[in-house]
N, C-alpha and C positions, 0 to 999 in steps of 0.2 A: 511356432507360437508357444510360449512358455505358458503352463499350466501354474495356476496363481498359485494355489495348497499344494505346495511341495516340497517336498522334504529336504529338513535344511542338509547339508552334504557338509562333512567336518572339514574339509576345504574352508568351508566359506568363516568355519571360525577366526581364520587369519586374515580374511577379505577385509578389506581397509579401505579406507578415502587417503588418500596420497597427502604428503606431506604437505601441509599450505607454505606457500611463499605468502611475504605483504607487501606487495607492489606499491610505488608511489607513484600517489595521483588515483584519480575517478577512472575503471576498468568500462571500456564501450563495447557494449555489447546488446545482444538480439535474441529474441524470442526464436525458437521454430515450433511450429504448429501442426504441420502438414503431418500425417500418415504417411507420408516417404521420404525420409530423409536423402533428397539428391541435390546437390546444390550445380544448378546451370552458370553460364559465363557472367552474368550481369549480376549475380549473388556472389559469384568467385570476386570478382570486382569490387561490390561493397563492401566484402569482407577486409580486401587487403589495402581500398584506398583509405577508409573510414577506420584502418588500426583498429578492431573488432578483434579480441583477446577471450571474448565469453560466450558461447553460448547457451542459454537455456533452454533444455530439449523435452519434450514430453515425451516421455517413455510410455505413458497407458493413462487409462482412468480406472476410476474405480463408482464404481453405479451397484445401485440396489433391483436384483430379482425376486428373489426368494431370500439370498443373504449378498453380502456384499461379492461381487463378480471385477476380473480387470477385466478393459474393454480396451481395441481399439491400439492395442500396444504398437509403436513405430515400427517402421521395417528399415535397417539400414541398407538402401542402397549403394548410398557411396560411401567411400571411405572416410573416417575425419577429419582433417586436414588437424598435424599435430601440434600448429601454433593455436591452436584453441583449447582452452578448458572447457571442458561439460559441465555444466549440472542438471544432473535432470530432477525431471519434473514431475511431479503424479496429482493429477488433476481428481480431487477429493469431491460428487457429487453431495448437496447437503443432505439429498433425503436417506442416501447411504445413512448418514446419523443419527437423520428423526429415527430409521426403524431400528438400526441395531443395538441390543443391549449389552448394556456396559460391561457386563463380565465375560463380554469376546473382543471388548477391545484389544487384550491384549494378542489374539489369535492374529485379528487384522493387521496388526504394528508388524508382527513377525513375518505374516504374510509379505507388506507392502515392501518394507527391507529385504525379504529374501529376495523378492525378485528384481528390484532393483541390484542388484549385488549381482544377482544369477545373470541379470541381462549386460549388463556392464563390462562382467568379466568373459562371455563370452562373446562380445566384439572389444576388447581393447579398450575399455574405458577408465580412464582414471579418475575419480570426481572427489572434490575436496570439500564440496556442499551439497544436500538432500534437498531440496523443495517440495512444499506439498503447496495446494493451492483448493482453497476451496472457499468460498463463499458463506461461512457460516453466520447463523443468527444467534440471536441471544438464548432461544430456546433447545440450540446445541451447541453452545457453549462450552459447558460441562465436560460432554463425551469430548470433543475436538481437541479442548485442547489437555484432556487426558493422555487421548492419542499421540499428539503430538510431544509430550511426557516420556510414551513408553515407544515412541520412535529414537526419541533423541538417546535413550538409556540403551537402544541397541546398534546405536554408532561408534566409532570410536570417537575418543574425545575431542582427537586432533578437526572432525566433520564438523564443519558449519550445520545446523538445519534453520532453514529461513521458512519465510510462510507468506505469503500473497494479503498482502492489506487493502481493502477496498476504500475509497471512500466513505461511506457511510459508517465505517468501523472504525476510523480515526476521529469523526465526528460527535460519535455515539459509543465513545468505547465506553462510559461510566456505565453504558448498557450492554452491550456486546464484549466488552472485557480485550486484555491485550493478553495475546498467545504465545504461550511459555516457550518462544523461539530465540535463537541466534538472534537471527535477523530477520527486518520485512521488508517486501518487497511493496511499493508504494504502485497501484497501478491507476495511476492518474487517466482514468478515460470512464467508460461507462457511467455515467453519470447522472443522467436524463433517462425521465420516467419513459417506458416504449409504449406509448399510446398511438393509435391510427392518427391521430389526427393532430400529433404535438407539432409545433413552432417551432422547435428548437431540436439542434442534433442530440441526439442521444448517447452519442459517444462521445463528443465533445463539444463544448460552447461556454462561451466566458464568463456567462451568468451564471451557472450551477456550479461551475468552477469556483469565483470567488465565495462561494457560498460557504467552500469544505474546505478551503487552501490552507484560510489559518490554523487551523487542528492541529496544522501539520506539525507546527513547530513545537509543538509540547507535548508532541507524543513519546512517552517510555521505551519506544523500541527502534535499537538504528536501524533508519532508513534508509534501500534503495530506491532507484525509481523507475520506472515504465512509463513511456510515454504513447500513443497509438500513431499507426503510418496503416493500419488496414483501412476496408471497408467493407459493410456488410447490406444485405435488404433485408425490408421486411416484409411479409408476405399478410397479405390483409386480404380476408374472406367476411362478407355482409357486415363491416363496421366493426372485425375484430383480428388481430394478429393471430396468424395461426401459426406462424412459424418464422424463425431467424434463420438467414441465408450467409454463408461463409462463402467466401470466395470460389471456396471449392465444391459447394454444391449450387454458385450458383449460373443461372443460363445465361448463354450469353447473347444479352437482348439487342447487341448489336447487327445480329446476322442472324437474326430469327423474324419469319412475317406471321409468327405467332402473337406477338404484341405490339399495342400500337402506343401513344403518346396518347394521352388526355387532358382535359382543360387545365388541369394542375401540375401537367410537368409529370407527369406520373403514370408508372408502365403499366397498361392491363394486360389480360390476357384476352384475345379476340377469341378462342375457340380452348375447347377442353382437351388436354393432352398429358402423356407422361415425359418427361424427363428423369432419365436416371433416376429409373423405378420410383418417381416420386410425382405425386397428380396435383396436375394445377386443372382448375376451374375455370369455364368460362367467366370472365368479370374477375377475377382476383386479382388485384393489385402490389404496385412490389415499390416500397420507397427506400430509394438508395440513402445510404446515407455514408458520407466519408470524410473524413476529416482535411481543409485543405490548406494550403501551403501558408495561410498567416495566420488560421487556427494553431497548427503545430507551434510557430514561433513564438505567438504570447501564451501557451501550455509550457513552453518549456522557458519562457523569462518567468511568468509569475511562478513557477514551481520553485525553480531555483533560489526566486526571491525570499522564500516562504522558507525552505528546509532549513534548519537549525545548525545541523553539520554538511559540509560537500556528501556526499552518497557515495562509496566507496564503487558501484557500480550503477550506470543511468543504460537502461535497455532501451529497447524500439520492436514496439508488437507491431505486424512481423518482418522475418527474414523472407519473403516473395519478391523476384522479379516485377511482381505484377503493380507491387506497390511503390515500385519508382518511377509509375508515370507520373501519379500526380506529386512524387518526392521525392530529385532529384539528389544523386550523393553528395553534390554541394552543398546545398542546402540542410540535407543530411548533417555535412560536417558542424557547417554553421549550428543545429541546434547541437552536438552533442559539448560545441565550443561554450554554449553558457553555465557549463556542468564544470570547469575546469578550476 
């Protein structure tokens, strides 16, 4: 594990982002998310039927202790497969922002670069674009996209830096402000408020969609896009969310006689237990939620309809096996075919 504050090595004055090529046409490609990067048969699959040329990889995060900490950094198990481009990723927490003061932002810029650089070059990675990605508000603003300033001033020039644009930021940028990036990355999902007790999915659904879609078109900064193929729960204790469940932390309620079914479709817990070192309660509840198969395709018509330029790259959060039950590689195809 790479130690964040670490000294840059006169090496790495020559470390670069690789020469960009400019492909023609919309570049299809995938999120990875997982903490271990290994890609099994039915991910080898999607990659090579689905012409997948991009991967966007999380390399770490970065979260507030005492001062800003990486967390959580990937482990490469398998090798890259060399028809694919990286770019990774460094997943920017907000409150990271609220507490740090602005005259270490530049310690953090050099931080977040070195070690991207340091991680890169010690598995073989070429990357021709930086991504950070973080969720900022209008009352970090400022710091953010300073940051993102004094990241791009320690790239070389030939490096894209692109940036993660939510919804709400393309809606609300006369308040939130657009960030001094390359490019943005559009992630068309999360969307919906996470209440116990909402109607509507939270990651996607066609009412809160139309709501942000037009934005899109007269937003100042080219756009990619992201569209969602996960699913996540949520974990609801006495009439409140305590927690959001990822694939990979979550149980699996199909082969457990730990939960039952309730009048609502909806999993509880019958008895108090741990799961991977994590406690659930008797009575806590867990509502799935996943996007399915005719959500995806009018996400990915009205998007397309809406953007102003083709999107030189259209993603799918994520690259899991697990996510081609409910979203077959045909289908698959079909949406990345309305990007074309």
């Amino acid at each position: 594990m790479l130690r964040f504050f670490i000294l840059v090595l006169l090496s790495l004055t020559t470390l670069s982002c690789s020469d960009r090529k400019n492909d023609a046409g919309t570049i299809r490609s995938f999120y990875y998310w997982k903490s271990i990067f290994s890609l099994n048969g039915k991910e080898k699959e999607a990659i090579n039927t689905l012409g997948i040329k991009k991967i966007y990889l999380r390399f770490f995060d970065v979260d507030w202790t005492d001062k800003p900490e990486p967390k959580g950094h990937v482990i490469l198990k398998d090798s890259i497969p060399g028809s694919l481009q990286i770019v990774p990723v460094v997943y920017l927490t907000n409150r990271t922002l609220s507490h740090i003061q602005p005259h270490t932002l530049e310690i953090l810029a050099d931080n977040i670069t070195t070690s991207v650089k340091v991680f890169a070059k010690r598995n073989n990675v070429n990357f021709t674009e930086l991504q950070i990605d973080c969720d900022w508000s209008d009352k970090t603003r400022d710091k953010y996209f300073n940051l993102l300033r004094l990241i791009k001033s320690k790239l070389p020039l030939s490096c894209i830096l692109s940036a993660t644009i939510r919804l709400h930021q393309v809606k609300y940028r006369n308040i939130t402000g657009v960030p001094p990036a390359d490019r943005g990355m559009l992630m068309f999902y999360n969307m919906g408020q996470l209440k116990p007790s909402a109607s509507r999915n939270s990651i996607w659904n066609k009412k809160d969609a139309e709501s942000y879609v037009a934005y899109t078109r007269k937003y100042p900064l080219p756009l990619d896009s992201t569209l969602p193929i996960f699913e996540w729960a949520l974990q609801i204790r006495d009439g409140k969310i305590i927690d959001l469940l990822s694939k990979e932390t979550l149980p699996d309620f199909t082969i457990s006689d730990n939960f039952r079914m309730n009048k609502d479709k909806i999993l509880a817990a019958e008895k108090s237990f741990y799961y991977q070192n994590k406690y659930i309660k008797e009575g806590d509840v867990f509502r799935m939620e996943r996007v399915s198969g005719e959500d995806l395709e009018a996400a990915a018509k009205m998007l397309s309809h809406h953007l102003s330029t083709t999107p030189a790259s259209v993603s799918l959060f994520d690259l899991d096996s697990k996510n081609f039950t409910d979203h077959d590689i045909e289908q698959l195809e079909e949406i990345f075919n309305y990007f074309n």
